[in-house]
C-alpha positions as CSV (number, residue, x, y, z in Angstrom):
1,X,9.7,19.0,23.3
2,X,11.6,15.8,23.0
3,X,12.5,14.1,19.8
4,X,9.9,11.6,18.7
5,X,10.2,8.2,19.5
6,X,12.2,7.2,15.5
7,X,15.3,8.4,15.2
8,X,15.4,9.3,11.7
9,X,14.2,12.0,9.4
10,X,12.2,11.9,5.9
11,X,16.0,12.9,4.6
12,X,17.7,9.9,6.1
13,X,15.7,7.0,4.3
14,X,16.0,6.1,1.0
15,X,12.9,6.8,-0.6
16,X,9.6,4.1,-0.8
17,X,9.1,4.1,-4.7
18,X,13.2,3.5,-4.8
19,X,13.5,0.4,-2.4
20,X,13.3,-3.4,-3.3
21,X,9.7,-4.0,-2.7
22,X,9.5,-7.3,-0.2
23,X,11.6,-10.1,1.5
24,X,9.7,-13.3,2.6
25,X,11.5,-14.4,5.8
26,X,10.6,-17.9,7.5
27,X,12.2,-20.3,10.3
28,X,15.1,-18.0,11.0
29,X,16.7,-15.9,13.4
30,X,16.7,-12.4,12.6
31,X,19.3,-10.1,13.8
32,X,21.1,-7.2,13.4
33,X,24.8,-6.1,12.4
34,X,25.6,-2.8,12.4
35,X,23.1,-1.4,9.4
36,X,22.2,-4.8,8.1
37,X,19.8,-7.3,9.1
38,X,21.0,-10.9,9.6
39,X,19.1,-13.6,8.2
40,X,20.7,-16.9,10.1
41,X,19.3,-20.2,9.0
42,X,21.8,-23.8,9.7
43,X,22.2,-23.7,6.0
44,X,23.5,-20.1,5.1
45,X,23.4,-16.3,6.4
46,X,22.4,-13.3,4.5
47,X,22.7,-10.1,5.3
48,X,20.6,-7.4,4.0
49,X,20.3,-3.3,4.0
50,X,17.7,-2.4,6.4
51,X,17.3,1.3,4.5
52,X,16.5,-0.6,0.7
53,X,13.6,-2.9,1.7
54,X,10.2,-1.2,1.9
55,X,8.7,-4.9,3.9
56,X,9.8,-7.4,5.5
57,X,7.5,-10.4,5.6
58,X,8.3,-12.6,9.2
59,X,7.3,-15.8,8.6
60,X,5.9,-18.8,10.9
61,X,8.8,-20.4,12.5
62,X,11.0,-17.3,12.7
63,X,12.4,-15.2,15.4
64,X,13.4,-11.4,15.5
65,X,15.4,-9.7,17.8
66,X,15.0,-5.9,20.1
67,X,18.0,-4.9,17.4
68,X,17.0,-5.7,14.3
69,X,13.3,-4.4,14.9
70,X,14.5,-0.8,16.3
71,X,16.8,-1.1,13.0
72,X,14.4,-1.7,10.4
73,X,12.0,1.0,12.6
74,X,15.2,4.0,12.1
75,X,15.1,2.5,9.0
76,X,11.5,3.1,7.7
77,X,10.9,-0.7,6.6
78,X,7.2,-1.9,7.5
79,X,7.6,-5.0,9.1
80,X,5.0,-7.6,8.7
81,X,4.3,-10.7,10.7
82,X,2.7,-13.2,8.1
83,X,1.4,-17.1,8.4
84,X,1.8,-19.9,6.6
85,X,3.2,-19.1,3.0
86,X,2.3,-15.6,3.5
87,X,-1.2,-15.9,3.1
88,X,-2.5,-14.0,6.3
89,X,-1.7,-10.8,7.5
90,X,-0.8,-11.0,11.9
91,X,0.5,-7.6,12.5
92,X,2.5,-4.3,11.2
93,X,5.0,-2.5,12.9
94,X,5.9,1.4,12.0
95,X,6.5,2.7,8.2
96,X,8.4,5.5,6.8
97,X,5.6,8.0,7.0
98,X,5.5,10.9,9.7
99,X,2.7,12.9,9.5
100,X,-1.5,12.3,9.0
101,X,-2.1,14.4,6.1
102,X,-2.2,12.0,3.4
103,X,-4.7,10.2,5.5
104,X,-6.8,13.0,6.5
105,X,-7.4,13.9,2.7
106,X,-8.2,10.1,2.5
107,X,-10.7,10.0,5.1
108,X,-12.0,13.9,4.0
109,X,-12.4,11.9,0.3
110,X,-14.0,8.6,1.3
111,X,-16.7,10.7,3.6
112,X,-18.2,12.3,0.6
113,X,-19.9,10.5,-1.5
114,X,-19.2,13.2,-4.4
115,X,-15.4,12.7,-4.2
116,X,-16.0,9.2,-3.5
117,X,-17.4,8.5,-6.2
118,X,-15.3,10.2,-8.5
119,X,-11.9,8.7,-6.8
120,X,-14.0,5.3,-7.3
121,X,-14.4,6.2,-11.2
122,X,-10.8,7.1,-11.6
123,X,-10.0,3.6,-10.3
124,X,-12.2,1.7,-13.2
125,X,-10.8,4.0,-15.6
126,X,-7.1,3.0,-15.1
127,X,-8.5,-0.4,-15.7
128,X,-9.8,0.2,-18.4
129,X,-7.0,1.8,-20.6
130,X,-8.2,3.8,-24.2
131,X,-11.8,2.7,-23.2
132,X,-14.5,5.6,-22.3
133,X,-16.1,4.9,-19.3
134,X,-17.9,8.6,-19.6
135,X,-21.8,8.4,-18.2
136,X,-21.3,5.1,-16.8
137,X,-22.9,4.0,-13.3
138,X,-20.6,2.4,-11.0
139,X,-22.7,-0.3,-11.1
140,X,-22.5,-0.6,-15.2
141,X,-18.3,-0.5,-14.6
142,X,-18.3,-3.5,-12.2
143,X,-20.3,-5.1,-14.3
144,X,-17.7,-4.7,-17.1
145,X,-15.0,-5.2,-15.1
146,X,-16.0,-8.6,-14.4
147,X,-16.4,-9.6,-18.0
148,X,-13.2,-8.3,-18.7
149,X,-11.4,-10.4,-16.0
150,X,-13.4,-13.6,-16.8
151,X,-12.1,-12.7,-20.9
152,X,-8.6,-12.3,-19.3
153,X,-9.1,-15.7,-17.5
154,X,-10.2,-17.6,-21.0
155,X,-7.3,-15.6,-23.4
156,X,-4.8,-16.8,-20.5
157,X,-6.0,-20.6,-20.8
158,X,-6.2,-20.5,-24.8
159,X,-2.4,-18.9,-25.0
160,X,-1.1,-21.4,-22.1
161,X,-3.2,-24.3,-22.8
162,X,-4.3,-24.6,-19.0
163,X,-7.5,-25.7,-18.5
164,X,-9.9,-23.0,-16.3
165,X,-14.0,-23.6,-15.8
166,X,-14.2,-20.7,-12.4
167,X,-12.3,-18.7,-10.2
168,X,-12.2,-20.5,-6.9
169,X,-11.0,-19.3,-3.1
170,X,-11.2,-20.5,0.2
171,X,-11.2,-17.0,2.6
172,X,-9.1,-18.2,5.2
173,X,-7.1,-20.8,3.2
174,X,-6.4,-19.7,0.0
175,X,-3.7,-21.7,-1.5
176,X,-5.4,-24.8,-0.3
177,X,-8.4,-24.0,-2.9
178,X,-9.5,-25.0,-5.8
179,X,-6.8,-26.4,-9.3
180,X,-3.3,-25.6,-9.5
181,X,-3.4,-22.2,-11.6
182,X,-6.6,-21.0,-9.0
183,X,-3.9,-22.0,-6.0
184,X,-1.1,-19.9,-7.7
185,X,-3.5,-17.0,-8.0
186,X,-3.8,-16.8,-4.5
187,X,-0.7,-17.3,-3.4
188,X,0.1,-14.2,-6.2
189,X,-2.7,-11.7,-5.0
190,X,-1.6,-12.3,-1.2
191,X,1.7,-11.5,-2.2
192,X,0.6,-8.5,-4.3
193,X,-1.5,-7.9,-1.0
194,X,1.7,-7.0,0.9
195,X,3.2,-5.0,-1.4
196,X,0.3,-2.8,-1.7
197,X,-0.1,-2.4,2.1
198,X,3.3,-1.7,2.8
199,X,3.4,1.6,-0.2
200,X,0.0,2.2,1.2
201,X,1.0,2.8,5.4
202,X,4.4,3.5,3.6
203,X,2.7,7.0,2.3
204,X,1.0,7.7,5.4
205,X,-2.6,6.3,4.1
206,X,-5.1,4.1,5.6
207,X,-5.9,0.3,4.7
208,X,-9.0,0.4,5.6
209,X,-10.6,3.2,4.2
210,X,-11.1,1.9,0.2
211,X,-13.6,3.3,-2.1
212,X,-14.8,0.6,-4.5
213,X,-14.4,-2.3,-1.5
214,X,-15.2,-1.1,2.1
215,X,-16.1,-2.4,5.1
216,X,-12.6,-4.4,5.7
217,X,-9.5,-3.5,7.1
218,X,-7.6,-4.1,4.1
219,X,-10.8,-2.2,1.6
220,X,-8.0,0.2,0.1
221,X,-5.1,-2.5,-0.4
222,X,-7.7,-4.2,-2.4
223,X,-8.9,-1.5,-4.4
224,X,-5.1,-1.0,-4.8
225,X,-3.8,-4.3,-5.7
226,X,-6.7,-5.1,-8.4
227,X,-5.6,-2.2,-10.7
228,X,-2.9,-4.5,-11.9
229,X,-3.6,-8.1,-11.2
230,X,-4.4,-8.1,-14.7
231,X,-1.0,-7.2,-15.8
232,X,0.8,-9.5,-13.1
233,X,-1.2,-12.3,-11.2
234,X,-3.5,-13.8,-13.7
235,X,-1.0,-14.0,-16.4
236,X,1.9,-14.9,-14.3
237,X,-0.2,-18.0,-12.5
238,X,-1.2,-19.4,-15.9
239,X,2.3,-19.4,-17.1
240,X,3.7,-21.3,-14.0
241,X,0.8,-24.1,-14.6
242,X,1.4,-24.8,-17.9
243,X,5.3,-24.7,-16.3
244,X,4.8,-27.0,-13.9
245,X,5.5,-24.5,-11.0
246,X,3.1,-24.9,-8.7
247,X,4.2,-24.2,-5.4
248,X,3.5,-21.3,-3.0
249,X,6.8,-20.5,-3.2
250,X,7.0,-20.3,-7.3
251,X,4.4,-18.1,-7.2
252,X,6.0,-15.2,-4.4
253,X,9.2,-15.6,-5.9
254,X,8.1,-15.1,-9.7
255,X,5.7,-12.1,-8.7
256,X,8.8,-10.7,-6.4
257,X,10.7,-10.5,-10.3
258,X,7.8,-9.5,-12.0
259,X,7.5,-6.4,-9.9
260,X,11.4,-5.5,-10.3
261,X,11.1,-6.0,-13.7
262,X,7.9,-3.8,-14.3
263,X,8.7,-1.4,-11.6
264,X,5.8,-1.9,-9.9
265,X,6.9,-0.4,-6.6
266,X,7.1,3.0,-8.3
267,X,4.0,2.8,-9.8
268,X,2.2,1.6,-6.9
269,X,3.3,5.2,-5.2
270,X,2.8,7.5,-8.0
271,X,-0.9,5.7,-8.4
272,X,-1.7,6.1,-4.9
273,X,-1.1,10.1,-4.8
274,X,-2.5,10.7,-7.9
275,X,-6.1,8.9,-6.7
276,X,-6.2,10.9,-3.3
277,X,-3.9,14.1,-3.7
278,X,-5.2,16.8,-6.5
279,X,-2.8,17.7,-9.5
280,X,-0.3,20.2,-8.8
281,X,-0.8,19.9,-5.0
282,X,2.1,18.4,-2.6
283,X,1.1,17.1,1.1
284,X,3.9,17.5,2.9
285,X,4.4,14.3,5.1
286,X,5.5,16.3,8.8
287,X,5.1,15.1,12.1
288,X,3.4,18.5,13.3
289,X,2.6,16.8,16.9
290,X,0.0,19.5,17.4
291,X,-3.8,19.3,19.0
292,X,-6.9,19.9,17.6
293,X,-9.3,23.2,18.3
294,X,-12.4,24.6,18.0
295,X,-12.5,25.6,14.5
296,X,-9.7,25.4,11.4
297,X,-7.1,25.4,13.9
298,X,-4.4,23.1,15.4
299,X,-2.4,24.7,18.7
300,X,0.9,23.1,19.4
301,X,1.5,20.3,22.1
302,X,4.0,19.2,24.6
303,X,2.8,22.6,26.9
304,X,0.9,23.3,29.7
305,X,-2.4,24.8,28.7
306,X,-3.3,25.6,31.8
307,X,-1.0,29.0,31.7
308,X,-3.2,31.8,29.8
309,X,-0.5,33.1,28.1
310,X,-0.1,30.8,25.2
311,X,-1.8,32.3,22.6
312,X,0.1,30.5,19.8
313,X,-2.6,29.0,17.5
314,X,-0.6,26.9,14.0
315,X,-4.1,27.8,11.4
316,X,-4.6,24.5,9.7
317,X,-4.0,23.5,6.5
318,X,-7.2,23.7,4.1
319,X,-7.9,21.0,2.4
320,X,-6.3,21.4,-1.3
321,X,-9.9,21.7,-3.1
322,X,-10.9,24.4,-0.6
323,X,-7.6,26.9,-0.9
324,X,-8.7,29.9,-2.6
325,X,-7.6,30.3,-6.2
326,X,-4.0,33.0,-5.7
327,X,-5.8,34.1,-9.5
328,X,-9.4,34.8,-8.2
329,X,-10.0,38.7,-7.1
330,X,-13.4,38.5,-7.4
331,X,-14.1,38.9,-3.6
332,X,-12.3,42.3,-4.3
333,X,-9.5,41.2,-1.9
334,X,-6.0,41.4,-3.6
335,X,-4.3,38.2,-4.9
336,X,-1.2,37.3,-2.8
């Protein structure tokens, strides 16, 4: 079988949770020297690691070249093609993940309403932190969760001195919306946006398939990115109003050292596997290039199975709550 269309391993990349979370790129040319990528502007030109950024954000106005894109492919860097100020999302080229298991537990969770449920409580309890959420609907938690976000929104104003009535966006246009502080909050959560969908395809999961929001291609980078907009967005937008910093650009760039201060990158991948993969369990990211069969099984591809003589059936991985306990002999059978 030939080697897949990437050129590089799991082993060759510097890990997701380790890399400098984003770079917002707009009216340049983007090239390629040696293992860098150029950033060429008429003022300045900056080269940068292809193998430490986990996204690169192409902004309007900007060009790319066959080079640097097969780079930052190797490379494992989500590349991003953004509009104005970042705001919407174009397209996404390749990430650093290999295989589908991450994102066939994710789909096996979100089809259940059992597990979905309980991934969907797990999410309201990290908001809530040293709060018991125990016996509470899900309807009773986003209920909460909105009076805690509108008492974030009023501590904010009284320790900034900003004034704030509502919360006000403009789906489509976002930064163009409402005061300065509901502007910057925009432009933040876009940016926070991007992060979380680059960890998220990053890790091999999908977008799309959230389980508090649902029904948009982005429902799990949402569910993702409000677990800590109250730690970084709100407070960070009020501070740059009552700075007077209130351009787009204020906000992406204070958020971008917010998140290398606080780690957030890190934390952003440790969250995301401990929602969708049980404790103590490890799914292997592996490119197993197999096909699917009748049953629990997965034969291997790049044959012709026309031949009756291959017989070579890979049994497929149980899910991690179905694997029999190694512990349990009840069925009489001995423990491995």
């Amino acid at each position: 079988m030939a080697d897949p269309w990437w050129r590089t391993g799991p082993q060759d990349v510097h890990r997701l949770e380790d890399r400098i979370s984003s770079l917002y790129a707009e009216r340049c040319h983007i090239d390629r020297d040696d293992n860098a990528i150029v950033l060429v502007n008429k003022a300045r030109i900056i080269h940068v690691p292809a193998a430490w950024l986990a996204v690169l954000l192409v902004g309007p106005g900007s060009r790319i070249t066959h080079p640097a894109v097969t780079l930052l492919a190797d490379s494992g860097t989500a590349v991003c093609w953004v509009g104005e100020q970042g705001v919407r999302l174009y397209a996404t080229g390749t990430s650093t993940a290999r295989g589908s298991q991450l994102q066939l537990r994710q789909a096996w969770l979100v089809t259940r309403p059992k597990e979905r449920v309980a991934v969907a409580r797990r999410m309201y309890d990290m908001r809530f932190p040293g709060e018991d959420t125990t016996g509470l609907t899900l309807q009773q938690l986003r209920g909460r969760e909105g009076t805690r976000i509108r008492r974030l929104y009023s501590q904010h104003a009284q320790r900034t001195g900003v004034p704030w009535t509502k919360r006000d966006y403009k789906p489509g246009d976002a930064f163009a919306a409402g005061d300065d502080v509901n502007r910057l909050l925009s432009a933040a959560n876009s940016a926070l946006y991007g992060i979380c969908h680059a960890a998220i395809t990053g890790l091999g999961a999908s977008p799309a398939l959230g389980f508090v929001h649902t029904g948009n291609a982005l429902s799990f980078v949402l569910d993702i990115a409000d677990l800590y907009k109250a730690e970084f967005t709100i407070p960070l937008a009020f501070d740059l109003t009552a700075q007077g910093l209130t351009l787009e650009r204020d906000a992406r760039t204070a958020l971008r050292d917010a998140i290398v201060r606080g780690k957030l990158l890190p934390r952003v991948v440790a969250d995301i596997k401990r929602l969708l993969v049980p404790e103590e369990t490890d799914l292997v990211d592996e490119d197993l290039g197999a096909l699917w069969d009748d049953g629990d099984t997965v034969v291997s591809s790049g044959r012709n199975w026309s031949a009756t003589d291959h017989l070579d059936i890979i049994p497929e991985t149980p899910e991690p709550s179905e694997r029999p306990d190694p512990d349990d002999t009840t069925s009489g059978e001995p423990a491995p």
